[in-house]
PDB file of the backbone (N, CA, C, O) and the ligand in Angstrom, with CONECT records:
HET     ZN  A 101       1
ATOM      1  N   UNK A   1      13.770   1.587  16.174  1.00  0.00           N
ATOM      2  CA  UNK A   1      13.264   2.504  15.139  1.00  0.00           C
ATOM      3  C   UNK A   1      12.625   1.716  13.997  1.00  0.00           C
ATOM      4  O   UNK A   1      11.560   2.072  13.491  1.00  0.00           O
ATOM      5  N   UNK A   2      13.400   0.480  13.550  1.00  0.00           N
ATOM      6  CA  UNK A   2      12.693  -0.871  12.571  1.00  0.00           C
ATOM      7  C   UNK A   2      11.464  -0.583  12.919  1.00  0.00           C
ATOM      8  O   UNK A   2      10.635  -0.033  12.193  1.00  0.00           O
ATOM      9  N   UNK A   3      11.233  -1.104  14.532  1.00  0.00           N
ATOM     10  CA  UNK A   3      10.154  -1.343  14.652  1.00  0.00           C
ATOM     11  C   UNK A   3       8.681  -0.498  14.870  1.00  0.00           C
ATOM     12  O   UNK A   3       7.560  -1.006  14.880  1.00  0.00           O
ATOM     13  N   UNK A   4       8.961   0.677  15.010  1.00  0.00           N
ATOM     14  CA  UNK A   4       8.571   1.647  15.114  1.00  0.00           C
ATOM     15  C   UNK A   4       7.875   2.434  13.462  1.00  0.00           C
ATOM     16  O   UNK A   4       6.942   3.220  13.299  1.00  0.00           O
ATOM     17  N   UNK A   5       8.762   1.829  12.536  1.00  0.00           N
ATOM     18  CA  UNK A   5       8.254   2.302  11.421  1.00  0.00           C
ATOM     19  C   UNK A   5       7.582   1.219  11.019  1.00  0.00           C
ATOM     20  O   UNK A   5       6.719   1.500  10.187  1.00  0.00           O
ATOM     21  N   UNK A   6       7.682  -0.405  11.416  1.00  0.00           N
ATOM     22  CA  UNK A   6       6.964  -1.284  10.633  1.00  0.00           C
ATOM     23  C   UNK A   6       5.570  -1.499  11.258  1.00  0.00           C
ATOM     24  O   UNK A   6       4.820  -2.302  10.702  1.00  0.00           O
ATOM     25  N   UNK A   7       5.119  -0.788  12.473  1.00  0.00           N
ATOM     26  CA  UNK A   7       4.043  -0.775  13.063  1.00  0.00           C
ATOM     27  C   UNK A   7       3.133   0.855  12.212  1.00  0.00           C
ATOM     28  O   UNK A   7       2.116   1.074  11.553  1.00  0.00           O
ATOM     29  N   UNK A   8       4.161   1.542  12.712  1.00  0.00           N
ATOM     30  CA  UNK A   8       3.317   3.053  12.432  1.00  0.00           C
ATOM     31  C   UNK A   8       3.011   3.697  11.068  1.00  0.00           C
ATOM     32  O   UNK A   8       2.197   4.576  10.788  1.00  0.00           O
ATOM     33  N   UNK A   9       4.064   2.881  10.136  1.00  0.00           N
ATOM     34  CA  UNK A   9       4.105   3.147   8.699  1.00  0.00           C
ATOM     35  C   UNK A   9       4.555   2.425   7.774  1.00  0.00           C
ATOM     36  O   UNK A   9       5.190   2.848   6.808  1.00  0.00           O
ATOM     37  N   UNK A  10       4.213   1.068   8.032  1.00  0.00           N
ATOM     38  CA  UNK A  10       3.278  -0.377   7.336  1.00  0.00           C
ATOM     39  C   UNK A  10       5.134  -0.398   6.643  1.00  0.00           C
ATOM     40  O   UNK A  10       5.177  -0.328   5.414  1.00  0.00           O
ATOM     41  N   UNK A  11       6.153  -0.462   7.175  1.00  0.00           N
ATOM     42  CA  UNK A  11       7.349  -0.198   6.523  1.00  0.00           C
ATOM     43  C   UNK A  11       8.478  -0.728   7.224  1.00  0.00           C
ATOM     44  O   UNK A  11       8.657  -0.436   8.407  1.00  0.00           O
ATOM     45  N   UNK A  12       9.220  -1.449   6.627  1.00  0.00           N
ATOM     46  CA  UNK A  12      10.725  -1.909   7.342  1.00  0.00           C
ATOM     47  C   UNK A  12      11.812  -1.221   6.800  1.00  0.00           C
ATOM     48  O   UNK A  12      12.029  -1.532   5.628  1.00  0.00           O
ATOM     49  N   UNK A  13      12.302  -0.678   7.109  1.00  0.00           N
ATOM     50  CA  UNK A  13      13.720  -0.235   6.933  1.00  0.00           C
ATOM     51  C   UNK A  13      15.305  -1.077   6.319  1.00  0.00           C
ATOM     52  O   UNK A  13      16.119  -1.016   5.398  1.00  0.00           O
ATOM     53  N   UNK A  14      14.912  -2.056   7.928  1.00  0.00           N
ATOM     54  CA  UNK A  14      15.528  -2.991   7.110  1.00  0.00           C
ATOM     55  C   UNK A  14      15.326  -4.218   6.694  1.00  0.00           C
ATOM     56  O   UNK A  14      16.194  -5.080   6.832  1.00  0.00           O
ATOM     57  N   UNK A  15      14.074  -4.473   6.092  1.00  0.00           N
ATOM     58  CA  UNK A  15      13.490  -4.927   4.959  1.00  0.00           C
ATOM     59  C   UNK A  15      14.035  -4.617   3.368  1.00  0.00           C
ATOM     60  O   UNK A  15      14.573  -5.352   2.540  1.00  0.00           O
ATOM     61  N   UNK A  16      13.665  -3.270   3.341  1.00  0.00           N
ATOM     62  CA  UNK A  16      13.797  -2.246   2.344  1.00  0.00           C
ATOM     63  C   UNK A  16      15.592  -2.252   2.316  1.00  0.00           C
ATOM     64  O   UNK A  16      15.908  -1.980   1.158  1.00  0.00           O
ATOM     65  N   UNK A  17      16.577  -2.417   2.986  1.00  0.00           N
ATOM     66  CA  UNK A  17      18.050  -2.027   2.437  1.00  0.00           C
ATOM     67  C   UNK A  17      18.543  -3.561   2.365  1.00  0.00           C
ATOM     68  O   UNK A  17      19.686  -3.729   1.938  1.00  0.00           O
ATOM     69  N   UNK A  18      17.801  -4.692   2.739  1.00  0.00           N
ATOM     70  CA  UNK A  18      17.661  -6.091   2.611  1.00  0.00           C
ATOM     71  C   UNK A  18      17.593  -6.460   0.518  1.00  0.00           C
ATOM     72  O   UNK A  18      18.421  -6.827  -0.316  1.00  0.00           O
ATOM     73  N   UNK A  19      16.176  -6.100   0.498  1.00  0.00           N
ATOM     74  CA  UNK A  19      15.949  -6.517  -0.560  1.00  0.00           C
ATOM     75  C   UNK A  19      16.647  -5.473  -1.801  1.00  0.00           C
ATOM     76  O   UNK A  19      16.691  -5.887  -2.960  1.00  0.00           O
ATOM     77  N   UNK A  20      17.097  -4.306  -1.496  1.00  0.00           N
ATOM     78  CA  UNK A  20      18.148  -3.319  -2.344  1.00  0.00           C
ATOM     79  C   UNK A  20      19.624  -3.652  -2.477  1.00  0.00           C
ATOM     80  O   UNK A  20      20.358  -3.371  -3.424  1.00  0.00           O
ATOM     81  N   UNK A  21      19.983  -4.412  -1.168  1.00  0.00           N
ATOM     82  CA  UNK A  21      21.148  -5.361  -1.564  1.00  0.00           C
ATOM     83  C   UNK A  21      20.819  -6.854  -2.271  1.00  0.00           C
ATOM     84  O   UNK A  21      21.679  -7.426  -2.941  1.00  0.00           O
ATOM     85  N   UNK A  22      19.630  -7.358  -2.072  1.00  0.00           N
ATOM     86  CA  UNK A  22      19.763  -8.656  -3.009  1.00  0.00           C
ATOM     87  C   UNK A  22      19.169  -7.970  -4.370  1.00  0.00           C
ATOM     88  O   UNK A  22      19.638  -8.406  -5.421  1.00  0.00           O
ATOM     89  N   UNK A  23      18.611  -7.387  -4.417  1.00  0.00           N
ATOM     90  CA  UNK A  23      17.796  -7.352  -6.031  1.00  0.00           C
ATOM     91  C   UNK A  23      18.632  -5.788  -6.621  1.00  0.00           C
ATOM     92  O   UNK A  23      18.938  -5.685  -7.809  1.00  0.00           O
ATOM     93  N   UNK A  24      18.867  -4.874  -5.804  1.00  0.00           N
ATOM     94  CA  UNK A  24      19.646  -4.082  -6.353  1.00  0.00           C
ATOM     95  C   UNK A  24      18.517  -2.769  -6.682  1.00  0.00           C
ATOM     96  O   UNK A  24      17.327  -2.935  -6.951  1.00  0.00           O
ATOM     97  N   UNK A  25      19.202  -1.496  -6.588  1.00  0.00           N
ATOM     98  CA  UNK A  25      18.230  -0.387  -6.413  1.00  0.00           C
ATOM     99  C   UNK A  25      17.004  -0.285  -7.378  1.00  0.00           C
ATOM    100  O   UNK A  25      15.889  -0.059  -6.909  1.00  0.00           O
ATOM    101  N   UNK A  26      17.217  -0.466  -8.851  1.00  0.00           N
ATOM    102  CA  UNK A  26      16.459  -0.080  -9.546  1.00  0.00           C
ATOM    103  C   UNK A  26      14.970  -1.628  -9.360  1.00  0.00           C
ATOM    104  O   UNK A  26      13.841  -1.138  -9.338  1.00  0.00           O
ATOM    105  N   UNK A  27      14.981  -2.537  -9.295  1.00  0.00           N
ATOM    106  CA  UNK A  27      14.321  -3.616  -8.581  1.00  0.00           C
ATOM    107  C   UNK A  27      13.635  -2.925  -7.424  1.00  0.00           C
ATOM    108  O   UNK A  27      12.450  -3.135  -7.163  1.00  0.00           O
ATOM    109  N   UNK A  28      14.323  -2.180  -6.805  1.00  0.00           N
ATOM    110  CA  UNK A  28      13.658  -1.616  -5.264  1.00  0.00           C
ATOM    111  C   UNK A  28      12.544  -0.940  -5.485  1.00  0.00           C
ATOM    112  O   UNK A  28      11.430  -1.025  -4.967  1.00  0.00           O
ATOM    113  N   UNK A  29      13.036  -0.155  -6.437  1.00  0.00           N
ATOM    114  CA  UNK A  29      12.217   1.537  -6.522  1.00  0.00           C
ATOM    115  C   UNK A  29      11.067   0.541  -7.302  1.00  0.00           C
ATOM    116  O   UNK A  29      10.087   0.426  -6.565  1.00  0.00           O
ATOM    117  N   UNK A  30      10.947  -0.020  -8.257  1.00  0.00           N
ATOM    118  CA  UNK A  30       9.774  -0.633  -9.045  1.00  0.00           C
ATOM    119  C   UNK A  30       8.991  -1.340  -8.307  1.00  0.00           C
ATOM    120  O   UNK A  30       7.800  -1.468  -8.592  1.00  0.00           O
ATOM    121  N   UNK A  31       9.629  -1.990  -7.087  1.00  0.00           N
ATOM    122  CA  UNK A  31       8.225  -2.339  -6.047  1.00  0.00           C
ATOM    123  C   UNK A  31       7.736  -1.624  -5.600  1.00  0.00           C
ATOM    124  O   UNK A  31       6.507  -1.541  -5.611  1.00  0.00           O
ATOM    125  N   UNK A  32       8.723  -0.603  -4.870  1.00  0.00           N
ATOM    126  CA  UNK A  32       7.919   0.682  -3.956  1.00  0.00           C
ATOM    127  C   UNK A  32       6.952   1.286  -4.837  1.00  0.00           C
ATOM    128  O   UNK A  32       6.042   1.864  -4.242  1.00  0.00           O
ATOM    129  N   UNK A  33       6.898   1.311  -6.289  1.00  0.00           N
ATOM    130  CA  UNK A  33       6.033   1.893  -6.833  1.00  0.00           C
ATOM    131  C   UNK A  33       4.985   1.024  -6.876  1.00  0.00           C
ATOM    132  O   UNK A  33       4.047   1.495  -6.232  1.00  0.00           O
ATOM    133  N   UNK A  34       4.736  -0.026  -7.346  1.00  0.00           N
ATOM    134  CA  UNK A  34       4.376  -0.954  -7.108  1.00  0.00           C
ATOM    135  C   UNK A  34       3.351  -1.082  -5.555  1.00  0.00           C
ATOM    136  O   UNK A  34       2.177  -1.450  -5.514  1.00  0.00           O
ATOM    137  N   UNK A  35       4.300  -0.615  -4.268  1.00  0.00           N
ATOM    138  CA  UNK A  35       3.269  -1.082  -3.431  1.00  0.00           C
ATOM    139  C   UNK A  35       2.766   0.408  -2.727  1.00  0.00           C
ATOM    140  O   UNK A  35       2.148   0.397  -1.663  1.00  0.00           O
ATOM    141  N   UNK A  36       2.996   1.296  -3.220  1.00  0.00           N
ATOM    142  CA  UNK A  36       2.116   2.776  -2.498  1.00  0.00           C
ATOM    143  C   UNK A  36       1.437   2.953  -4.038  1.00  0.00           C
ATOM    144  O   UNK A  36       0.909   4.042  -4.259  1.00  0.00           O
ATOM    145  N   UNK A  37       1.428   2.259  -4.773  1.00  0.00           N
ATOM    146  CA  UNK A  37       0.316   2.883  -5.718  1.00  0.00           C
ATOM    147  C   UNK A  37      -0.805   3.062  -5.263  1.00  0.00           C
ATOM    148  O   UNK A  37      -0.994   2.149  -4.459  1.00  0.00           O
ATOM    149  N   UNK A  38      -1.793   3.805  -5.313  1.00  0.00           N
ATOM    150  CA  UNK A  38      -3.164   3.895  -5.569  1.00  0.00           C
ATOM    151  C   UNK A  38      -4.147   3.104  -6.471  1.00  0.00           C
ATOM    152  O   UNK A  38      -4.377   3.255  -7.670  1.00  0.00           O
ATOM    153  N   UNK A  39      -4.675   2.209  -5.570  1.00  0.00           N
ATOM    154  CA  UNK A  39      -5.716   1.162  -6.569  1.00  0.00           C
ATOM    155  C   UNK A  39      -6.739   2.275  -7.465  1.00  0.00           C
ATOM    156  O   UNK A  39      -7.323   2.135  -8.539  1.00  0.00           O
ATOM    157  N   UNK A  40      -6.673   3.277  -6.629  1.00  0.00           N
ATOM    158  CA  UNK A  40      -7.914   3.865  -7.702  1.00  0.00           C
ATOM    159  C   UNK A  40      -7.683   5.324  -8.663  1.00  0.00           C
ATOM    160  O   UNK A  40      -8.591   5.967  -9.189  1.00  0.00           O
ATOM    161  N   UNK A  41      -6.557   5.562  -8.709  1.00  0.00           N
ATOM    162  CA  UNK A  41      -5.969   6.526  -9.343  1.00  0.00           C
ATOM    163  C   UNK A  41      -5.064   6.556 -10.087  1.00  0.00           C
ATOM    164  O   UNK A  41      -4.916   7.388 -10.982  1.00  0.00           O
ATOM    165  N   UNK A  42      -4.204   5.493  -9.774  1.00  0.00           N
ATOM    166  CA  UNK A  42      -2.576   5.273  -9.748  1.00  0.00           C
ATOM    167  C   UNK A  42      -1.895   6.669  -9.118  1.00  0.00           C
ATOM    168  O   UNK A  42      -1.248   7.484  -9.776  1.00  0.00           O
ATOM    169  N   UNK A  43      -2.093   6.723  -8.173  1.00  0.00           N
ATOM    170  CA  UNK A  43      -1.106   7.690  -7.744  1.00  0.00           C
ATOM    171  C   UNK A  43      -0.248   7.520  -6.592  1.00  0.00           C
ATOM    172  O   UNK A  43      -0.020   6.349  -6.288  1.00  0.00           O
ATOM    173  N   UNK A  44       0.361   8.565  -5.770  1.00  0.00           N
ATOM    174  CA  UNK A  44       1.396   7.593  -4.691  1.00  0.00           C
ATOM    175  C   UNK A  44       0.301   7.919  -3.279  1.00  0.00           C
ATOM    176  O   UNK A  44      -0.405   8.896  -3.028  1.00  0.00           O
ATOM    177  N   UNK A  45       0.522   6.721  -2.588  1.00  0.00           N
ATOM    178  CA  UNK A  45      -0.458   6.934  -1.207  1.00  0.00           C
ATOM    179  C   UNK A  45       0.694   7.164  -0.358  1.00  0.00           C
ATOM    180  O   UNK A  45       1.811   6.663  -0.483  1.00  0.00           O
ATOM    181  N   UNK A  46       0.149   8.268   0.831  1.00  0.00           N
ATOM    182  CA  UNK A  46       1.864   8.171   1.613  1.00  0.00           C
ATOM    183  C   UNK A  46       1.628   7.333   2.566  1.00  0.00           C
ATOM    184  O   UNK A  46       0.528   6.784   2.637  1.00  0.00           O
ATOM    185  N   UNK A  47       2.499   7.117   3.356  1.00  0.00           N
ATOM    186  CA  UNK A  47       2.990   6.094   4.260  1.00  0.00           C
ATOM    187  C   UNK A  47       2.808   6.105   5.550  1.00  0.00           C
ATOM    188  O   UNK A  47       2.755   5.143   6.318  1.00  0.00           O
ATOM    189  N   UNK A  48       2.664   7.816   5.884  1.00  0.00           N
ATOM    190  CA  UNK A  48       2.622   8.245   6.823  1.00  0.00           C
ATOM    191  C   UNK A  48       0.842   7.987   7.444  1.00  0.00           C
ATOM    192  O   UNK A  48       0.616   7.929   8.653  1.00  0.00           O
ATOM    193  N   UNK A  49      -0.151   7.870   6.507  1.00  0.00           N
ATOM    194  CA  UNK A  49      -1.534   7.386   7.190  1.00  0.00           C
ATOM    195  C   UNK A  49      -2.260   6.677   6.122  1.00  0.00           C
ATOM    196  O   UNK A  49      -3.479   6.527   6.039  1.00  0.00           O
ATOM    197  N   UNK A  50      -1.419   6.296   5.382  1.00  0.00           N
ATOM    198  CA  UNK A  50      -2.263   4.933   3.896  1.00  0.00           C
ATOM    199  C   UNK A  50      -2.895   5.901   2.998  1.00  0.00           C
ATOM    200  O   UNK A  50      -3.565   5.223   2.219  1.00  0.00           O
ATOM    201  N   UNK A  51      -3.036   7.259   2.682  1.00  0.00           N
ATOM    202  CA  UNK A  51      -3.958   8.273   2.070  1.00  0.00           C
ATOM    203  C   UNK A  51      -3.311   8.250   0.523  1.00  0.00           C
ATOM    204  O   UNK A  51      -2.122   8.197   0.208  1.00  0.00           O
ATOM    205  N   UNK A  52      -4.278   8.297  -0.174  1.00  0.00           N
ATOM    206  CA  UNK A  52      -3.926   8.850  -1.804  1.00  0.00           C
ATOM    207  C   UNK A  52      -4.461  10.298  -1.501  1.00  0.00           C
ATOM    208  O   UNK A  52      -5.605  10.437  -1.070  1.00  0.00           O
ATOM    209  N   UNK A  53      -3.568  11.464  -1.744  1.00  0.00           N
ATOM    210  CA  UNK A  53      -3.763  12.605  -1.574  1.00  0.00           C
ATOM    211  C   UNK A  53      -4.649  13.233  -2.783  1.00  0.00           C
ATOM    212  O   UNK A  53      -5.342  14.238  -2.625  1.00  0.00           O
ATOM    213  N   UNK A  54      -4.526  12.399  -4.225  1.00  0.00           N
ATOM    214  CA  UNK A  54      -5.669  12.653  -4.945  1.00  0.00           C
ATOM    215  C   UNK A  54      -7.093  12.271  -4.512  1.00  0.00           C
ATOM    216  O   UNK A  54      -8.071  13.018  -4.471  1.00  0.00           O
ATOM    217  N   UNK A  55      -7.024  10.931  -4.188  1.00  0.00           N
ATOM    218  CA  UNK A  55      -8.577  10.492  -3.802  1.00  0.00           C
ATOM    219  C   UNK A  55      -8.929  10.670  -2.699  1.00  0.00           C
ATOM    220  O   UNK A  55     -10.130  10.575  -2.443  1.00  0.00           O
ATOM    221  N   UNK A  56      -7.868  11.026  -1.560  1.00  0.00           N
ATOM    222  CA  UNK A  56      -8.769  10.654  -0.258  1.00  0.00           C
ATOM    223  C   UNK A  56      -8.472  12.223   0.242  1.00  0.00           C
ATOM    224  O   UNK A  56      -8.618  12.280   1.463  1.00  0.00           O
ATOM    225  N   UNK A  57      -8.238  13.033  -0.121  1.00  0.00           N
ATOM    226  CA  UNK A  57      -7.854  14.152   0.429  1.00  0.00           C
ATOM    227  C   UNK A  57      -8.833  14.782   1.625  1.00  0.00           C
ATOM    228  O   UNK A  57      -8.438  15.068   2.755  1.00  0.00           O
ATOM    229  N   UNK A  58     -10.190  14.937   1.134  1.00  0.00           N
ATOM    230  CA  UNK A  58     -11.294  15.055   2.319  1.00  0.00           C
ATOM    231  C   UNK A  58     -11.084  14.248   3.098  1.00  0.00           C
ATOM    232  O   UNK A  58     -11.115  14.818   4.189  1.00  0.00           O
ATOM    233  N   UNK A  59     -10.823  12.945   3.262  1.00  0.00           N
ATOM    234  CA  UNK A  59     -10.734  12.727   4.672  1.00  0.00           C
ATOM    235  C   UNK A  59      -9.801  13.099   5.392  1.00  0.00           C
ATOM    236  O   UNK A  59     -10.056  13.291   6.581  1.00  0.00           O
ATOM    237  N   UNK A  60      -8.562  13.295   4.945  1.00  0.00           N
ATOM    238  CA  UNK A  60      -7.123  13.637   5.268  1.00  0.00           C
ATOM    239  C   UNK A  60      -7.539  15.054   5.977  1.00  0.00           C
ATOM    240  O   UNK A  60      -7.074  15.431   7.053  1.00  0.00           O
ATOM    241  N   UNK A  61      -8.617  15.866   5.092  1.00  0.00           N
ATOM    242  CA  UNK A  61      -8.695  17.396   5.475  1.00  0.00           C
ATOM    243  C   UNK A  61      -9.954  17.160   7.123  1.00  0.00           C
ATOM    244  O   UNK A  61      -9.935  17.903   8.105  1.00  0.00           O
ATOM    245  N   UNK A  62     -10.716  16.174   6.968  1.00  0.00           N
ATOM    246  CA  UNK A  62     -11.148  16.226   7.971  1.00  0.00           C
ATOM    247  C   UNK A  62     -11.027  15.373   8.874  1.00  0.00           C
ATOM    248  O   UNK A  62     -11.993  15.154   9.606  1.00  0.00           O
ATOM    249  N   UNK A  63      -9.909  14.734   9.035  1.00  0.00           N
ATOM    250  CA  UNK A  63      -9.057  14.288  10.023  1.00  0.00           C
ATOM    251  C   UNK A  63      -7.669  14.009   9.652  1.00  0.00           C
ATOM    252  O   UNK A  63      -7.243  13.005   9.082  1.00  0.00           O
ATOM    253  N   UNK A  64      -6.935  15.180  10.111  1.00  0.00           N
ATOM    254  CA  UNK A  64      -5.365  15.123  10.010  1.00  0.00           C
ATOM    255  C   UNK A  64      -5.010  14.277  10.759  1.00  0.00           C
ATOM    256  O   UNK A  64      -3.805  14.031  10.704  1.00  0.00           O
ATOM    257  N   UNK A  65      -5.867  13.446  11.793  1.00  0.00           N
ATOM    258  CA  UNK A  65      -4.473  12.359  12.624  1.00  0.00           C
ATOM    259  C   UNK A  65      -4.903  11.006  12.409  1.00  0.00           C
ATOM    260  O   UNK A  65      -4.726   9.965  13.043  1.00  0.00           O
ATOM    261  N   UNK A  66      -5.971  11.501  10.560  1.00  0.00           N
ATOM    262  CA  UNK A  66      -5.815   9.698  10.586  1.00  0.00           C
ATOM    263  C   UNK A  66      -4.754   9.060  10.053  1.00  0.00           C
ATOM    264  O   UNK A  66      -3.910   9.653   9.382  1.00  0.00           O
ATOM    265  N   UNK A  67      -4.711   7.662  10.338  1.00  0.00           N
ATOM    266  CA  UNK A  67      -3.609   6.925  10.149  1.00  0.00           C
ATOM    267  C   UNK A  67      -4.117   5.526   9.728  1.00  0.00           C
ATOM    268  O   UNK A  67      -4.487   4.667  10.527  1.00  0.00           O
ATOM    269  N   UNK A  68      -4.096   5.411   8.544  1.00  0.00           N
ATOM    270  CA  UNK A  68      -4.081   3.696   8.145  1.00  0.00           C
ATOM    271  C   UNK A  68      -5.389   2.972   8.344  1.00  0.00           C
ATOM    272  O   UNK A  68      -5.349   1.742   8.325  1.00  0.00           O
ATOM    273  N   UNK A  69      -6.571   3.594   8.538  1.00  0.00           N
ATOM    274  CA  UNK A  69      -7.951   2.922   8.977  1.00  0.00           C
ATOM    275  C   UNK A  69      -7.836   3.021  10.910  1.00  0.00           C
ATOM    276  O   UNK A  69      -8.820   2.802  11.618  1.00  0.00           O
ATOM    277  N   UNK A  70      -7.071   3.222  11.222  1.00  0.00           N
ATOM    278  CA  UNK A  70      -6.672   2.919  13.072  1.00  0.00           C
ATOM    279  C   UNK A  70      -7.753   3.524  13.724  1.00  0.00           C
ATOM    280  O   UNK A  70      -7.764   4.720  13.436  1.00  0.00           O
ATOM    281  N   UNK A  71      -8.533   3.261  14.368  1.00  0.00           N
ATOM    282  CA  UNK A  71      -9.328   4.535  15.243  1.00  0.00           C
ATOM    283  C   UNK A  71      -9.076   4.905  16.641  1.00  0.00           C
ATOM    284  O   UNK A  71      -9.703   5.830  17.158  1.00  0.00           O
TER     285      UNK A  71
HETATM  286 ZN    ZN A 101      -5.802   7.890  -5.595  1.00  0.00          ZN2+
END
């Protein structure tokens, strides 16, 4: 399942409960913000296909099964 999310949704699991036991939750959450920000909005991009739902929403609307640039 690790691996499954670190391919399909740029994400480790246990990466993520790795670095929440060394640095501790509030450390966690300030990267995650940190790394789904939006370079061009600041807003959150989801995970599920790399999209800022403010900026990229048309493409999202005209292709629901994109994912991450993948074709
Ligand atoms: Zn954006």
């Amino acid at each position: 399942m690790d691996k499954r999310y670190r391919t399909k949704y740029h994400m480790s699991m246990i990466e993520n409960l790795n670095a929440i036991k060394e640095n501790g939750m509030q450390a966690f959450l300030l990267n995650q913000e940190e790394k789904w920000r939006c370079p061009k909005c600041g807003g959150t991009i989801c995970c599920h296909n790399g999209l800022c739902f403010d900026c990229d929403l048309e493409t999202f609307l005209l292709n629901k099964k994109y994912r991450w640039n993948e074709k």
